[in-house]
Structures are given as C-alpha cells and as structure tokens.
C-alpha positions as CSV (number, residue, x, y, z in Angstrom):
1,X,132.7,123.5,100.2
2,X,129.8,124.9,101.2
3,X,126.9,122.9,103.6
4,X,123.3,123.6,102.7
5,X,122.4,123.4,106.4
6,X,125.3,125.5,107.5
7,X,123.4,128.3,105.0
8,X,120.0,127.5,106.4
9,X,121.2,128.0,109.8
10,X,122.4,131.6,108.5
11,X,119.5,132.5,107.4
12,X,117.5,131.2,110.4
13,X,119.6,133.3,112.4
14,X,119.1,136.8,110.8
15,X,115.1,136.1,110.8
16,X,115.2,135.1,113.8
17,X,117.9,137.9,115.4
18,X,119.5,135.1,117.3
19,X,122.0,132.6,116.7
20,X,120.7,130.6,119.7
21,X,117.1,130.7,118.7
22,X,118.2,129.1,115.0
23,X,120.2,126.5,116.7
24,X,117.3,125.5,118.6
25,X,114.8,125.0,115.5
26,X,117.4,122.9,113.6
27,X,118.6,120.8,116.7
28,X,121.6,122.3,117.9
29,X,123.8,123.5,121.3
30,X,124.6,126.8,120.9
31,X,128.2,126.0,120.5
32,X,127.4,123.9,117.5
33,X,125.5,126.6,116.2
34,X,128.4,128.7,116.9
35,X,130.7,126.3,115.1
36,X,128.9,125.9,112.1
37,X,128.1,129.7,111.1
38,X,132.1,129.9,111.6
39,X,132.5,126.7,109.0
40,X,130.4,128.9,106.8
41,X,132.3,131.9,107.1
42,X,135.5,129.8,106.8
43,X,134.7,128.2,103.5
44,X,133.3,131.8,102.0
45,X,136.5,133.8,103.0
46,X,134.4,137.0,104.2
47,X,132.3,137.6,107.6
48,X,128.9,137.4,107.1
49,X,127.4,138.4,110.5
50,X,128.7,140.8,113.4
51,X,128.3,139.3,116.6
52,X,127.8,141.0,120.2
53,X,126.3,139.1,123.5
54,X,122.7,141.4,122.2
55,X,122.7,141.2,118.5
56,X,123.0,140.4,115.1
57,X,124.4,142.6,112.5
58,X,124.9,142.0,109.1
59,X,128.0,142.7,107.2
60,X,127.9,144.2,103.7
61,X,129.0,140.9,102.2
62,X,126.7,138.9,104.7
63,X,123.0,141.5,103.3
64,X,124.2,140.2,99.7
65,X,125.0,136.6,100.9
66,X,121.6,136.6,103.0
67,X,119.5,137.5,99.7
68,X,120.9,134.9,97.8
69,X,120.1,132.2,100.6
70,X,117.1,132.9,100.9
71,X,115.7,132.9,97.2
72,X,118.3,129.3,97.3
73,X,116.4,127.8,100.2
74,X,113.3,128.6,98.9
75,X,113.6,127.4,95.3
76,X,115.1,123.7,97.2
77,X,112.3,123.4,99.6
78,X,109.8,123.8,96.9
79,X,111.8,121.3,94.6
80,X,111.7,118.9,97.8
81,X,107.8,119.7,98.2
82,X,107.0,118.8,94.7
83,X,108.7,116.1,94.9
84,X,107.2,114.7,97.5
85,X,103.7,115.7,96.8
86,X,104.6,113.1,93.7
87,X,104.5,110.4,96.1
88,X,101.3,111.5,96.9
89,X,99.4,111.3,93.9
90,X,98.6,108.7,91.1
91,X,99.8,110.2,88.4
92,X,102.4,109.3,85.2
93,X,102.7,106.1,83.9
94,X,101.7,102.5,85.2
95,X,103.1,99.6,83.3
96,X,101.5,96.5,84.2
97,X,102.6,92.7,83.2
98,X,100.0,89.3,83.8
99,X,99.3,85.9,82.2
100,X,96.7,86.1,79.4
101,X,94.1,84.4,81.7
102,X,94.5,86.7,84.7
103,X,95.0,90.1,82.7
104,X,91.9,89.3,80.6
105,X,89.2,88.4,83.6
106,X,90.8,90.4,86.8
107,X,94.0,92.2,86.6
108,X,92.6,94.4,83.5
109,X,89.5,95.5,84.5
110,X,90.7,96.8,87.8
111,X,93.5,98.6,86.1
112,X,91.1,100.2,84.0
113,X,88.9,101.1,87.0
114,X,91.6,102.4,89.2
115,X,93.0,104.3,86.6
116,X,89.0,105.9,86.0
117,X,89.5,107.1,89.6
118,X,92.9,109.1,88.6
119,X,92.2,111.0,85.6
120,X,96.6,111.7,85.3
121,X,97.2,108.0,85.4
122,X,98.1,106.8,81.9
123,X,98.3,102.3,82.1
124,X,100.4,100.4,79.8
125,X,99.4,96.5,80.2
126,X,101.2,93.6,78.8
127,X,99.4,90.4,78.7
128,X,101.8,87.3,78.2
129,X,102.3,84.5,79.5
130,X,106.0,84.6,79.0
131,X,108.4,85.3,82.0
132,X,109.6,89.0,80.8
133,X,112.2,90.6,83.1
134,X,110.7,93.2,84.6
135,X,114.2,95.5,84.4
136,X,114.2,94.9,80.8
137,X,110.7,95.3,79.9
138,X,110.0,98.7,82.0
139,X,107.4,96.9,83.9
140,X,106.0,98.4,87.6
141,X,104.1,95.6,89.0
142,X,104.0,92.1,87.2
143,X,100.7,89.7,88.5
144,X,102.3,86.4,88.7
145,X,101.5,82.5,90.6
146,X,104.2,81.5,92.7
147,X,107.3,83.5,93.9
148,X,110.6,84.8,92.0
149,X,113.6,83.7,92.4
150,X,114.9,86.6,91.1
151,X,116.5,88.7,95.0
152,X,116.3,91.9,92.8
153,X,112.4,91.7,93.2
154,X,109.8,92.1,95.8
155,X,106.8,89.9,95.9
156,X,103.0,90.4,97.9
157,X,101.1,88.0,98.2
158,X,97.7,89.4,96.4
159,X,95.3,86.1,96.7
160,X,95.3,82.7,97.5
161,X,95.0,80.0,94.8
162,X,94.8,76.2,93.8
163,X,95.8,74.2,90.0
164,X,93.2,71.7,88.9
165,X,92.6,69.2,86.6
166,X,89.7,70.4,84.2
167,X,88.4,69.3,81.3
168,X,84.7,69.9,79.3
169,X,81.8,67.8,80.0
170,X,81.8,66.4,76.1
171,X,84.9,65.5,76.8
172,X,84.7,63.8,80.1
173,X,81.3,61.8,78.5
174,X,83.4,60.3,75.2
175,X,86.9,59.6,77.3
176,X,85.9,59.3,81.0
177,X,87.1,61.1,84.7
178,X,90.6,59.7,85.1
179,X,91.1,59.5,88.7
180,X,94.9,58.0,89.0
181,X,97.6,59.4,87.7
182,X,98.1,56.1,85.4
183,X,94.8,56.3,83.7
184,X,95.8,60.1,82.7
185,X,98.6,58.2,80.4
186,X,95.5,57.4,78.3
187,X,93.9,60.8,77.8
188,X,94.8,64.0,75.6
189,X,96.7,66.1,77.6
190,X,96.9,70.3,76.7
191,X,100.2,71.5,78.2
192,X,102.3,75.0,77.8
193,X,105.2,76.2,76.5
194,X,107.2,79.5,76.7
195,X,109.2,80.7,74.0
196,X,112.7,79.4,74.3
197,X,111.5,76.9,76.8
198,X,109.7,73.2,77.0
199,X,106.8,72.2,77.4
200,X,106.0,73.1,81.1
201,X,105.5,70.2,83.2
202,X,102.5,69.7,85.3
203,X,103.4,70.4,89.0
204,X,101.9,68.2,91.5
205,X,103.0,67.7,95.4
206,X,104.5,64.5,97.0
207,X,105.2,63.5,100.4
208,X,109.1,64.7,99.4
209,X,107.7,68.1,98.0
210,X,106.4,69.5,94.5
211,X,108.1,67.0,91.6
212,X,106.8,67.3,87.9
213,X,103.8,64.7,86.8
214,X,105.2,62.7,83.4
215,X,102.6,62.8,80.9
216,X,102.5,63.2,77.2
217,X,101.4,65.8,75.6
218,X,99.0,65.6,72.6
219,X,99.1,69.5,72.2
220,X,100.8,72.3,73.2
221,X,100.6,76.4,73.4
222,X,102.3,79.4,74.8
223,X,98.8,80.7,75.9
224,X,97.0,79.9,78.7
225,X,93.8,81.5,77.4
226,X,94.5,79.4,74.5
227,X,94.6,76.2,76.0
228,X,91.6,76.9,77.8
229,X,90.2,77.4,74.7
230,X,90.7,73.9,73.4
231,X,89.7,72.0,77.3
232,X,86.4,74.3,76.4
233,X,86.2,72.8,73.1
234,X,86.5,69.4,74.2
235,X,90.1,68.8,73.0
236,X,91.7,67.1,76.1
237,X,92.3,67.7,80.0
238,X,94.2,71.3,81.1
239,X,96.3,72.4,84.1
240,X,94.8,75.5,84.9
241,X,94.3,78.1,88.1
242,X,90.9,78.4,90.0
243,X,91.3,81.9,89.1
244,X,91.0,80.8,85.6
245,X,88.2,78.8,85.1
246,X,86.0,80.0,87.7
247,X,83.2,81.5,85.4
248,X,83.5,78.5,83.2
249,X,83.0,76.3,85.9
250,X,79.8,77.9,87.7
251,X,79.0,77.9,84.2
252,X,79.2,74.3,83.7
253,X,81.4,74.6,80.8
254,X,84.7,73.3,83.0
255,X,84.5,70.4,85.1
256,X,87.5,70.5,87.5
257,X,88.4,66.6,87.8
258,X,88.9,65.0,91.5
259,X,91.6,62.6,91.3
260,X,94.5,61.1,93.8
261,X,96.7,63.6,91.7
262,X,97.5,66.2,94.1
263,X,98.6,69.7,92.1
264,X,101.0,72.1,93.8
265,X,99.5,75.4,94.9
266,X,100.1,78.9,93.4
267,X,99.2,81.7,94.6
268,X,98.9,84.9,93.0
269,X,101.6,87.4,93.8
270,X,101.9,91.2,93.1
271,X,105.8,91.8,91.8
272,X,107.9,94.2,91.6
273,X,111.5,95.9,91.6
274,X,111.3,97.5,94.8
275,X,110.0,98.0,98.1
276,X,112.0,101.6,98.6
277,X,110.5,105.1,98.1
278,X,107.6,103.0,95.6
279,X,105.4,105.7,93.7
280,X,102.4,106.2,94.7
281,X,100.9,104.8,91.3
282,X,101.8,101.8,92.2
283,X,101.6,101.3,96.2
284,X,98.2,102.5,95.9
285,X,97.3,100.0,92.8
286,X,99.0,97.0,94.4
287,X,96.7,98.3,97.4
288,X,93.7,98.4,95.0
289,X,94.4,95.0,93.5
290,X,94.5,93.0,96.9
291,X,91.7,94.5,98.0
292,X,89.7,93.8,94.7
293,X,91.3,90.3,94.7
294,X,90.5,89.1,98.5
295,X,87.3,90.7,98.2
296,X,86.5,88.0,95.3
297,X,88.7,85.3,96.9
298,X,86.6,83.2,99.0
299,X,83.9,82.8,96.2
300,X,86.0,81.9,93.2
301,X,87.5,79.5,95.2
302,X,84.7,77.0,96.8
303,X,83.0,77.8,93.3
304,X,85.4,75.2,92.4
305,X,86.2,73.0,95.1
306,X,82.4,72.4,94.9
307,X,82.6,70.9,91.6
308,X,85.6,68.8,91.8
309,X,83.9,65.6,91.1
C-alpha cells in the first residue's frame, strides 16, 4: 500500500531536482529518503525516477505518476486547511443547556450577544432544570452548580457561588426569621423536584461534610424560576443561588435569611464532552462566558452577603 508521505517526498524531489534537498524539508537522512522513494517504487511495480550522483530524471510512468501527485497533494492540503480554518472560526451550531434561573438572567443573554458578534453562529438553548445527558440531548456546553460525576465530561469552573436561605419581606413579617434549623420545622418550606426524581433535599455542610437538612415540604416544583416565584409571592422560605436572586435582593424583594444553618457551596461550572480538538464555537463561548461571569462576580455576590440579616 501506498504512504501519502512516501508520495509527497516524490514530488518534493522532482520540484526540487534533488532527492537530498526533499529529505531535508520533510526531516530526513538522505538514506531514509533514499529508502522511502524505493518503498514507493516497490509498492507501484514501475520506476518512477532515474537516478545519477547529478540528477533527476523522470520515467514515462514516473511524468504521469508525478501529475497525479501533485493535483492529490493539493486537493489534501486544502481539505486539511479548511479544516483547520474551522477551528478557527465561530460558525455552525451551538447547543447550549442551563437551569431556568441561570439561562433566563445570564447564560442567555450572553449567548445571544456572542452569537451578534458571529453572524454564522446559529444557538440552540435549552433551559431546564432537569439533569439531561448531554450525549443524548446533542448539547455543547451545559451551565451547571456543582461538578459531574459523569468521567465522560469536562468541567470549568465559570464563577464562584453560594445557596441561601431567602424568603419575601411579607413573608418574613407574618411568620418570622428562623435562625436554627429547628425553628425552620415550623415554616413553609418550597423545595424541588426533577422528573423521575424526589424532592431534592436541601444541602447544608457539617463538620463531617455536606449531609441533606430534613425538613418538610409544603410545596414542591421542577422549576427553579418557579419556586422563586412563589418565595417572591410570599408563599414560604426557598433554597436558591446568589446568582439567582441577586436582582431581587438589591431590589428588596428577597431577603436572604442569616441563620446557624450553613448551606453547601455551588459553584457554577461550564460542562462539556470534551477537552480534545473542542470547536472553536464553543472554546471561544466558554471563553466569553467566564469572562462575562467573573466580570459580574464580585458584585452579585456581596450584593447578598450584605443583606443576609
């Protein structure tokens, strides 16, 4: 069978009139120069090139053979250029996965803006807060808290980020700031749920690591968005991200509660299948979304720390 290099190194040597001189641009002795046009000429049955110690000479069936190289080598180092070039520019499709909270205030409106910057990007976006399997679903780059498990996947850590406590002044006025974690037995208590899943418990960290906090709940949703809805409407405490309720609570429509209950930590991770020969589509939005993130960090977060009461 026949070596692409072995071919390139033929036709190196009738442009250049030397087989030495080839040799040298691809890396080789002149005796494995010599050894590899005689491969060639071993696996094509014919002489392709007269040899004397002051030139080159082409047979009759090496002028055809060279021809035919040479429109070959061509046609492959375009198809390798193009290729390349690809990983070069932001172009084809983007399919993006985050939580309902994080896709609606962050992750989608920098998607959008990136993708206003490349005109041949074209972004699909799933919000959900459901754990989809980013093999299954098609999905480039999922924006998740907290690592995967999953050793087929590569996370980056995008921002940092805290879980509090909040619930809406009305409410705090007509059932009081629990500050222990017995007097939250005796308050309303939102909680989530996936689809084919319980209700999620809330996470909170203890001298022998993060262990789930035991509290009823008095309602339960699959949304995150939605169960800030019903802490903004005054229906009982939620377990939500700093990310999350940010704008509600420099708003004043969140308080974030202060208690001895100490919630496990987050952070906000970039996902995805993996690290190897990545597109540039997405290398360059992960890129974009860190930067965007960071750049936002610092505030969102003593925004509520400040308020924790």
């Amino acid at each position: 069978m026949v070596d692409f290099e072995d071919m390139r190194l033929f036709v190196r040597a009738v442009t250049e009139g030397s087989l030495s001189a080839a040799g040298r641009e691809l890396g080789l002795s002149p005796a494995a120069a010599s050894k590899r046009l005689t491969r060639l000429e071993t696996a094509l049955g014919v002489r392709l090139l007269q040899r004397s110690s002051r030139r080159l000479s082409l047979t009759e069936e090496g002028t055809i053979y060279f021809e035919r190289c040479q429109a070959i080598i061509t046609d492959v180092d375009d198809a390798n250029s193009a290729v390349g070039l690809r990983q070069l520019e932001v172009r084809g499709q983007l399919h993006i996965s985050a939580s309902v909270d994080m896709g609606r205030q962050y992750v989608g409106p920098i998607a959008a803006n990136f993708a206003e910057q490349h005109p041949q990007l074209h972004l699909r976006i799933t919000n959900s807060d459901a754990m989809l399997d980013l093999f299954e679903a098609g999905v480039d780059v999922a924006v998740r808290g907290g690592t995967m498990a999953d050793s087929r996947l590569v996370s980056r850590l995008l921002t940092n980020n805290f879980r509090v406590l909040c619930a809406s002044p009305d409410y705090l006025a007509k059932h009081g700031h629990p500050r222990t974690v017995e007097e939250l037995h005796g308050h309303r208590c939102l909680m989530l749920h996936r689809p084919g899943h319980s209700v999620l418990p809330w996470i909170v960290q203890t001298a022998d690591g993060p262990r789930p906090l035991r509290v009823e709940a008095a309602m339960t949703c699959d949304n995150g968005d939605l169960m800030r809805t019903l802490a903004l409407a005054g229906h009982g405490i939620a377990f939500k991200s700093a990310w999350d309720i940010a704008e509600d609570v420099r708003a004043g429509r969140l308080v974030p509660l202060k208690s001895d209950v100490i919630l496990h930590d987050a952070h906000v991770y970039a996902i995805y299948p993996s690290r190897a020969y990545l597109p540039a589509r997405i290398r360059l939005f992960v890129d974009h979304l860190q930067q965007e993130l960071q750049a936002r960090e610092q505030e969102v977060l003593d925004t509520v720390r400040a308020a924790m009461r």
